[in-house]
VEXPAMI-977138 format. One line per 8 residues: number of its first residue (from 1); their letters; for each residue y, z, x of N, C-alpha, C. Coordinates in nm, 3 decimals. Atoms other than C-alpha are relative to their C-alpha. Layout:
NUM = A = Y/Z/X/Y/Z/X/Y/Z/X; ...
***
This chain:
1 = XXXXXXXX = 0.132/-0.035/-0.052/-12.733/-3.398/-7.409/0.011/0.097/0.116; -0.024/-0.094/-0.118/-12.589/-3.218/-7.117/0.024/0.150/-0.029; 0.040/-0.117/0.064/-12.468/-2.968/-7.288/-0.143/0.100/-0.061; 0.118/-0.017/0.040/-12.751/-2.917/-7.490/-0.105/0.075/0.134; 0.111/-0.067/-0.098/-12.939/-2.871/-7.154/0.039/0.105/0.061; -0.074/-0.086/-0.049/-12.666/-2.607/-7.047/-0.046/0.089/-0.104; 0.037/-0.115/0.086/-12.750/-2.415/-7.345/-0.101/0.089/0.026; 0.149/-0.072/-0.025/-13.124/-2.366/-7.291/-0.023/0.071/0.136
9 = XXXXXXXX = 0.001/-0.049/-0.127/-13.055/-2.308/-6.926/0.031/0.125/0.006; 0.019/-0.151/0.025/-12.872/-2.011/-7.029/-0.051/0.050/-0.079; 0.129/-0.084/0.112/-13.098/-1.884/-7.281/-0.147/0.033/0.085; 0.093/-0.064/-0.041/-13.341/-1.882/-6.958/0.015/0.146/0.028; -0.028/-0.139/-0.039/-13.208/-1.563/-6.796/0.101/0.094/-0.084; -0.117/-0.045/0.144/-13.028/-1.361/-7.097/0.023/0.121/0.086; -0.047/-0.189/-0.107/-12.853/-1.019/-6.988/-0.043/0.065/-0.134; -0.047/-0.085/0.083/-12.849/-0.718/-7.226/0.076/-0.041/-0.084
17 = XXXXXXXX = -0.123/0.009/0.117/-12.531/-0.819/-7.439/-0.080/-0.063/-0.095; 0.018/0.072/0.102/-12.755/-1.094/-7.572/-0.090/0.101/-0.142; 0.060/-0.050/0.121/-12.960/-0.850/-7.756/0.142/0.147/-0.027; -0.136/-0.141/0.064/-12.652/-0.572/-7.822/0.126/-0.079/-0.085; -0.106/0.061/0.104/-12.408/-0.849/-7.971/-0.112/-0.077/-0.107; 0.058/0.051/0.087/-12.712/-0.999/-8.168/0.009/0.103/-0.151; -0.036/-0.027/0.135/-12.728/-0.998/-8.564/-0.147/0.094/-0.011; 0.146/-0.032/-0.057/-13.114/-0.944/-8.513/-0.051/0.013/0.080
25 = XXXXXXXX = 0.052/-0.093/-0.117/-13.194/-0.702/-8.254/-0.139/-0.044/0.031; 0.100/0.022/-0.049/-13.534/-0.736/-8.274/-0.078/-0.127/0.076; 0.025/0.126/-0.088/-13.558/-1.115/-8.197/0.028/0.003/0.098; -0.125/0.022/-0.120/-13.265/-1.116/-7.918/-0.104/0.141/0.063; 0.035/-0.106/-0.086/-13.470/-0.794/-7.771/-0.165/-0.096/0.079; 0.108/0.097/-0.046/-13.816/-1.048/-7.757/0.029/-0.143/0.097; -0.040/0.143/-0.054/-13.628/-1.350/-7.621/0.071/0.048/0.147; -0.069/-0.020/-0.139/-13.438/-1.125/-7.343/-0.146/0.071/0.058
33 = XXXXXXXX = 0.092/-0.036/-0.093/-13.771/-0.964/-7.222/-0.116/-0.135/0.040; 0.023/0.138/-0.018/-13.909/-1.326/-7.233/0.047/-0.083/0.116; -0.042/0.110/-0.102/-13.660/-1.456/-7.012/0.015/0.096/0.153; 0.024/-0.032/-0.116/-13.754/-1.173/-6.741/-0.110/-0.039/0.058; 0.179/0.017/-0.100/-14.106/-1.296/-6.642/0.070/-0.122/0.022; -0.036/0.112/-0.134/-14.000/-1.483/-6.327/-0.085/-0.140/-0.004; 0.091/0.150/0.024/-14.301/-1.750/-6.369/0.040/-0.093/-0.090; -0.042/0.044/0.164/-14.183/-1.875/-6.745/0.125/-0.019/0.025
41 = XXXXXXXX = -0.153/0.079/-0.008/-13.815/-1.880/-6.620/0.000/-0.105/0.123; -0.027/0.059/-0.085/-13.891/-2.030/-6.302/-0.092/-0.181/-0.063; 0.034/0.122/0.018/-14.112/-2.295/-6.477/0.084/-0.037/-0.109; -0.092/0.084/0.130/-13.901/-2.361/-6.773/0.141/-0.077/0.050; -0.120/0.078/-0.077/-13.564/-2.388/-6.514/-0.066/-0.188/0.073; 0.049/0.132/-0.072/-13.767/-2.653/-6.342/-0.022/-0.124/-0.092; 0.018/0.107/0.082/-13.858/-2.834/-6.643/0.118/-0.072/-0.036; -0.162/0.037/0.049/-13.473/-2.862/-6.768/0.082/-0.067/0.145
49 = XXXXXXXX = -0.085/0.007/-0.057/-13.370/-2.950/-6.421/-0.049/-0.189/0.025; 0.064/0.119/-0.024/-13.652/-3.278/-6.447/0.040/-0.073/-0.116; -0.055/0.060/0.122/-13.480/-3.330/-6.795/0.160/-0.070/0.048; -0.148/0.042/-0.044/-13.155/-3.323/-6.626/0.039/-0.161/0.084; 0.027/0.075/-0.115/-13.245/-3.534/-6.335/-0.021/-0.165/-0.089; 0.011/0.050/0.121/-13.396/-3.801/-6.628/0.131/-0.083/-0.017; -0.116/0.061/0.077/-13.083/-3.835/-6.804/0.125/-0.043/0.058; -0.098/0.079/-0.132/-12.872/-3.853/-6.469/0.003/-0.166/0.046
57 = XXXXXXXX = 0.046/0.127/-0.065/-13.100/-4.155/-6.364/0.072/-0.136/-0.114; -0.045/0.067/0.054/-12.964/-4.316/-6.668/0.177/-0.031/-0.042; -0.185/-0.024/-0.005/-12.597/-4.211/-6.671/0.041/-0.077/0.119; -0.089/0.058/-0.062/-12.563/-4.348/-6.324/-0.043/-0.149/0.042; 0.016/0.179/0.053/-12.727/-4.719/-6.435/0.089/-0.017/-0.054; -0.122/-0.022/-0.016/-12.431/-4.671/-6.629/0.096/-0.013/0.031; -0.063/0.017/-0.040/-12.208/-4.593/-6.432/-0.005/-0.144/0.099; -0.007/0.102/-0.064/-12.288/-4.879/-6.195/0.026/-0.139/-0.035
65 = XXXXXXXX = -0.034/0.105/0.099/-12.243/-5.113/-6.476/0.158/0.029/-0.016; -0.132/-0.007/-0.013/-11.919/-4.980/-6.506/0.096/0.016/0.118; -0.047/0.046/-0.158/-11.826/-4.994/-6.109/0.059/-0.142/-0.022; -0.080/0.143/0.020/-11.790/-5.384/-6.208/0.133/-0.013/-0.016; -0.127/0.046/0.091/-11.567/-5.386/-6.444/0.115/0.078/0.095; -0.130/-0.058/-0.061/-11.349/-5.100/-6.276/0.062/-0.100/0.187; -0.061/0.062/-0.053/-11.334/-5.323/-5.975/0.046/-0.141/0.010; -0.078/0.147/0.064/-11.232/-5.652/-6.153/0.068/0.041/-0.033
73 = XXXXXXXX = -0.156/-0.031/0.020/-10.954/-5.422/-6.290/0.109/-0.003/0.116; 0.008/-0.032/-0.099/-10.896/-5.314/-5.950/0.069/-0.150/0.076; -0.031/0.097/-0.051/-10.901/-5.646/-5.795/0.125/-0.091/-0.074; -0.113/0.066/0.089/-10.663/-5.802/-6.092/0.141/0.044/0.048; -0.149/-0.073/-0.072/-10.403/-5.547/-5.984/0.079/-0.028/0.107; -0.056/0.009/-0.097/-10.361/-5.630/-5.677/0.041/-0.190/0.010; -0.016/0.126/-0.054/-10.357/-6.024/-5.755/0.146/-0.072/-0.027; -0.109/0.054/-0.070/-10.053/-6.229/-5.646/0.052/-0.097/-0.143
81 = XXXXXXXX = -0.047/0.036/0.143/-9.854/-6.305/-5.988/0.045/-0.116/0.066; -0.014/0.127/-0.020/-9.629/-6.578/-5.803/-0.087/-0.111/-0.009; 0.165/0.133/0.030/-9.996/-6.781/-5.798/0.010/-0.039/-0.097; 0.011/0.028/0.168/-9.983/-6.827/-6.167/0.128/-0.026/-0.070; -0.103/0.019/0.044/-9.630/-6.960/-6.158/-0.011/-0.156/-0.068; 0.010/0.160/0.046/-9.587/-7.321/-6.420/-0.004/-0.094/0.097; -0.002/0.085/-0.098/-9.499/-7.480/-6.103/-0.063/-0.052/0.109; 0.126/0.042/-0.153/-9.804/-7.474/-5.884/-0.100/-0.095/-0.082
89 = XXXXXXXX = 0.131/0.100/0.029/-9.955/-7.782/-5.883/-0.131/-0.027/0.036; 0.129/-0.050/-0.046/-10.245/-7.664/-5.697/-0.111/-0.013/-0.081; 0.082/-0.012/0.129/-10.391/-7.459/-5.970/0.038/-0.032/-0.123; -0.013/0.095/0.125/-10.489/-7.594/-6.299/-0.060/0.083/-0.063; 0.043/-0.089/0.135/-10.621/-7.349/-6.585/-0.151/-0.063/-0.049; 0.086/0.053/0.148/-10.928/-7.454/-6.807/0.096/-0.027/-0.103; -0.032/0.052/0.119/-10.826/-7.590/-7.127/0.046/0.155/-0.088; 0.008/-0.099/0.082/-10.632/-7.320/-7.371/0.042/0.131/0.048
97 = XXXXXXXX = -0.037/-0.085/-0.055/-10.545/-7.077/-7.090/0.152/-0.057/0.132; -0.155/0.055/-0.105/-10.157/-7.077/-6.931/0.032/0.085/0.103; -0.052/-0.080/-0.102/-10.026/-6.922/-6.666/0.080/0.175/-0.027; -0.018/-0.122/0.041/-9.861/-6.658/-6.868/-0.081/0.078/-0.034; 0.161/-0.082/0.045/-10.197/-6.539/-6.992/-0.004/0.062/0.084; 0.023/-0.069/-0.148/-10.294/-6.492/-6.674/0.089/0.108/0.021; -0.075/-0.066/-0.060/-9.982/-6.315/-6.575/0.017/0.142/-0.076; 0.018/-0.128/0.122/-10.021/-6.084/-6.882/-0.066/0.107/0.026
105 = XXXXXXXX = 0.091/-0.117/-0.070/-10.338/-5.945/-6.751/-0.013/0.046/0.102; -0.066/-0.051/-0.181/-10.234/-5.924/-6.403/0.077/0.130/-0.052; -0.128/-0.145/0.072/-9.926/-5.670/-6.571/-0.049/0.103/-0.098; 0.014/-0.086/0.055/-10.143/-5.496/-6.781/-0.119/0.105/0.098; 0.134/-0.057/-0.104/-10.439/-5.453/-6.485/0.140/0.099/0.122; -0.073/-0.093/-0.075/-10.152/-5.305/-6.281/0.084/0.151/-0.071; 0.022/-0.109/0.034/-10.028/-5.079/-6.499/-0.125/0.129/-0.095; 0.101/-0.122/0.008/-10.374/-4.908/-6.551/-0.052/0.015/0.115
113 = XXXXXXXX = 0.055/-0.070/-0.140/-10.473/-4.897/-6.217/0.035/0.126/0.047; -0.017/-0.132/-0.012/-10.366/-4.571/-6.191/-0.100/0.098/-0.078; 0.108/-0.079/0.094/-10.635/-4.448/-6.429/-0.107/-0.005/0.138; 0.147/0.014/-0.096/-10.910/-4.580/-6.177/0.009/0.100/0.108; 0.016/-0.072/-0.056/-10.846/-4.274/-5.990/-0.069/0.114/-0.046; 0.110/-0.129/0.117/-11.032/-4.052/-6.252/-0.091/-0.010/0.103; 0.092/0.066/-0.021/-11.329/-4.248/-6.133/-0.024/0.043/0.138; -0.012/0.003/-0.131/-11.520/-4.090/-5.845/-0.135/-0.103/0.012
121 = XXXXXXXX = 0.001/0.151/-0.020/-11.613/-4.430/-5.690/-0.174/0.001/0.062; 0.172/-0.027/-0.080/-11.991/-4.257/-5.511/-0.049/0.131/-0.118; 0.005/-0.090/0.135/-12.078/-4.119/-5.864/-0.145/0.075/0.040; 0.107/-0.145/-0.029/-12.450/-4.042/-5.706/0.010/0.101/0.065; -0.001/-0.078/-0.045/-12.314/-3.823/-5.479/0.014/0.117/-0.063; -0.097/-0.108/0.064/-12.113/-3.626/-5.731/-0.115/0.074/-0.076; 0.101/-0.024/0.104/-12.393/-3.675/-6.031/-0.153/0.101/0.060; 0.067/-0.084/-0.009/-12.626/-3.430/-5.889/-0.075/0.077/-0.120
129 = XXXXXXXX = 0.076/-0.071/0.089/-12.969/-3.278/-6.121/0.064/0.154/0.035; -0.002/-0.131/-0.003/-12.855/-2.912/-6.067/0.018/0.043/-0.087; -0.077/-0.047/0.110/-12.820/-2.718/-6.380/0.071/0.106/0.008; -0.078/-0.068/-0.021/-12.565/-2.493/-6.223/0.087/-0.101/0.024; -0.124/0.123/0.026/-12.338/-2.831/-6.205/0.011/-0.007/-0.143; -0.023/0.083/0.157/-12.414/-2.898/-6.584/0.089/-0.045/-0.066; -0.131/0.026/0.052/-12.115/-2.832/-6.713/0.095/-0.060/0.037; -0.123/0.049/-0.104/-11.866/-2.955/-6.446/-0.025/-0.189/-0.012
137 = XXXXXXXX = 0.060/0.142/-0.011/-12.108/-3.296/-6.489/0.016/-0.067/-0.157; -0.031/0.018/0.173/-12.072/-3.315/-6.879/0.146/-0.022/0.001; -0.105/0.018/-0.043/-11.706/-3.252/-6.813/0.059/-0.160/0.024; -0.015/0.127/-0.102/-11.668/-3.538/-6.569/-0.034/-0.096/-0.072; 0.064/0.084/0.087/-11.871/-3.767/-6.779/0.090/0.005/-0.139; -0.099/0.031/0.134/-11.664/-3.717/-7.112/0.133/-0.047/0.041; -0.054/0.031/-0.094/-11.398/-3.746/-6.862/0.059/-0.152/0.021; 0.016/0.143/-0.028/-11.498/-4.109/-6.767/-0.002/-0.085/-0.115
145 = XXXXXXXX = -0.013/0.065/0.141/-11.547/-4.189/-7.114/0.142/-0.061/-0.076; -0.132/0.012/0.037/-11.222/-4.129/-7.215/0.093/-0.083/0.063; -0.089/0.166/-0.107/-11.057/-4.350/-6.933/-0.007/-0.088/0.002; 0.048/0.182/0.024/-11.241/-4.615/-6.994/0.066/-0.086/-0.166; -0.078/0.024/0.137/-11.153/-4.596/-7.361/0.116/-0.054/0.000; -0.182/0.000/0.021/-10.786/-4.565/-7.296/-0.006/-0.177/0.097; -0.038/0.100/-0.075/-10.848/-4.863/-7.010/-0.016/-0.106/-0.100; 0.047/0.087/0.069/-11.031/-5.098/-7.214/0.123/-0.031/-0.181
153 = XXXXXXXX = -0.097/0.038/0.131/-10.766/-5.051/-7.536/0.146/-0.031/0.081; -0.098/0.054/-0.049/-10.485/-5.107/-7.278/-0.007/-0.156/0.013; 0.064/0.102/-0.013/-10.659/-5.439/-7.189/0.019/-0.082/-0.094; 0.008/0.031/0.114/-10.699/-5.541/-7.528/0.098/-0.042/-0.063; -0.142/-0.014/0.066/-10.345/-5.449/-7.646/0.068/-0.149/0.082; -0.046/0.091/-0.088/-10.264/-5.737/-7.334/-0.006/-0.145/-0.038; -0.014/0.149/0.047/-10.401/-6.057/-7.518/-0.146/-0.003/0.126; 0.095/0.051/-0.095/-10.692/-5.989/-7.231/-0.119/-0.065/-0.090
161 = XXXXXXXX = 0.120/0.098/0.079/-10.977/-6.054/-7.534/0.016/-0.140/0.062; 0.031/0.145/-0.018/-10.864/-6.383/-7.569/0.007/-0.114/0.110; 0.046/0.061/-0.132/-10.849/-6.466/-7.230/-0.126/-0.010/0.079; 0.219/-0.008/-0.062/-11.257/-6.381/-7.180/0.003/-0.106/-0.069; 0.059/0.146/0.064/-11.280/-6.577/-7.493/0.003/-0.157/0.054; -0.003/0.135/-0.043/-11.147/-6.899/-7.319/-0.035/-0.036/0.132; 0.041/0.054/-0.163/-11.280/-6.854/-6.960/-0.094/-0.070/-0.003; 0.082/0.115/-0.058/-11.520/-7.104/-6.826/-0.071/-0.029/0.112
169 = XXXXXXXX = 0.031/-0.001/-0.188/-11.690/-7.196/-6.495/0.071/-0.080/0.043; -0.154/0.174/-0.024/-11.411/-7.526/-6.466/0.041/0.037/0.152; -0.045/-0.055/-0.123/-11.303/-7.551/-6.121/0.134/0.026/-0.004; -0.131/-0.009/0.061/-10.994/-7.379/-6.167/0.164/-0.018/0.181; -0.094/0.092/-0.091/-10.820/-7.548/-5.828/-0.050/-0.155/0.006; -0.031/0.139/-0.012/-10.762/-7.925/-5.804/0.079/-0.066/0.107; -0.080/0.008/-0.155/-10.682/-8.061/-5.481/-0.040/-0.179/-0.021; 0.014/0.170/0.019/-10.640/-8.424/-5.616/0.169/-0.067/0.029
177 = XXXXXXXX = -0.153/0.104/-0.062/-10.277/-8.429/-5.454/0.005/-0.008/0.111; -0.012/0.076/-0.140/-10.190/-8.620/-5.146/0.001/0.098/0.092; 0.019/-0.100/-0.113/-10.251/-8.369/-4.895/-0.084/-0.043/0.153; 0.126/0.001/-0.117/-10.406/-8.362/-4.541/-0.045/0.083/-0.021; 0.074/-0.060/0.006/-10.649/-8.193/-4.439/0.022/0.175/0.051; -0.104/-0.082/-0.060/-10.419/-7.962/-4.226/0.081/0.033/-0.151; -0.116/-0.052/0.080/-10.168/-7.915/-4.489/-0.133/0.101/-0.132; 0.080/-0.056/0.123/-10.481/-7.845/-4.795/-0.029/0.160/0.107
185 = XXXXXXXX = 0.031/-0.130/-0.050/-10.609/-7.540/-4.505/0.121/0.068/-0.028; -0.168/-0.088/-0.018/-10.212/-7.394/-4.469/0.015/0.043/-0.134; -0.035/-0.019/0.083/-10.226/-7.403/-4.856/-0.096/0.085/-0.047; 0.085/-0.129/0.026/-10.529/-7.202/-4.875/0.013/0.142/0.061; -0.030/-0.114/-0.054/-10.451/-6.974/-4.657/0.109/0.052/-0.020; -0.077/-0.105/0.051/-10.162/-6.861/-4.789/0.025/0.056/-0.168; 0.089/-0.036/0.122/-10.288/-6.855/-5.125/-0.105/0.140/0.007; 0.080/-0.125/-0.018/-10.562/-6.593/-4.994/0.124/0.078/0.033
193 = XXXXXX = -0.056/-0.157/-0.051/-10.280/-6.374/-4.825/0.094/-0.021/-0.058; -0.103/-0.067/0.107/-10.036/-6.419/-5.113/-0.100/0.139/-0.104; 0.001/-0.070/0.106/-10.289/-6.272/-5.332/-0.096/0.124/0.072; 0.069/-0.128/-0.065/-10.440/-6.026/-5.098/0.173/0.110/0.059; -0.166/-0.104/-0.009/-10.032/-5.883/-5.057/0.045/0.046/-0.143; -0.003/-0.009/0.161/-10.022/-5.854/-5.432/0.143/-0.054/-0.055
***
């Protein structure tokens, strides 16, 4: 669609060539003295730029839907694999999900985090109505498409499906061993800054 609106944009102000490389002079000679009356280009640019503007408002609903996900990848990357070792009796899984699961998508969220740099992260700033951006914004946007593609089939390839499939709301810590109250804090807190050191 962007394209598309890049097209008509230039078809407002045509030069000469368009009617000297045309097949049919006489059309391409009506359509370039057409796109000199300043009123008719200045209202038609305006119309394409409220078309643009439009289809932005919905590209970056969009994108903000996809902000999530890129920072649950984001956040996965950085989380603290030792946590999800057989031996912590801490945490306990839901039913159906093991620790290697987990650790699977931890190793596959780290090696795509390097994609999430495509991604610029203040997309309204970038996404601008101008139809002298058009192209650079179409670009960008097929761009994002494609990364996500490649992210989301990396994901996939990981065994991550069937780890949505079996998540749950379950409280997935259990603090039903002998602990004080002192010792349960010391164990949270280094739980947060294991998995905030990655």
């Amino acid at each position: 669609m962007m394209i598309d609106i890049k097209t008509r944009a230039d078809n407002i102000d045509l030069c000469i060539g368009h009617v000297t490389q045309s097949q049919t002079r006489g059309k391409a000679f009506l359509q370039y003295m057409k796109s000199k009356v300043t009123q008719v280009t200045d209202s038609r640019r305006a119309d394409l730029e409220e078309e643009l503007a439009a289809l932005l408002k919905s590209t970056l609903e969009g994108l903000g839907e996809l902000d999530c996900f890129l920072d649950a990848v984001e956040n996965l990357s950085v989380t603290s694999l030792p946590l999800f070792m057989e031996e912590n009796q801490v945490l306990h899984l839901p039913g159906g999900i093991s620790p290697v699961t987990v650790q699977v998508v931890i190793i596959a969220a780290r090696k795509i985090c390097p994609h999430l740099l495509e991604f610029k992260r203040v997309a309204d700033a970038f996404f601008c109505p101008k139809l002298q951006n058009v192209e650079v914004l179409a670009y960008q946007l097929d761009k994002y498409i494609r990364t996500t593609e490649n992210i989301c089939e990396k994901l996939e390839k990981s065994s991550f499906c069937d780890f949505c499939l079996k998540m749950n709301d379950d409280t997935l810590v259990d603090l039903d061993v002998d602990l004080s109250e002192d010792d349960t804090e010391r164990c949270f807190i280094t739980l947060i800054s294991s998995m905030n050191s990655g």
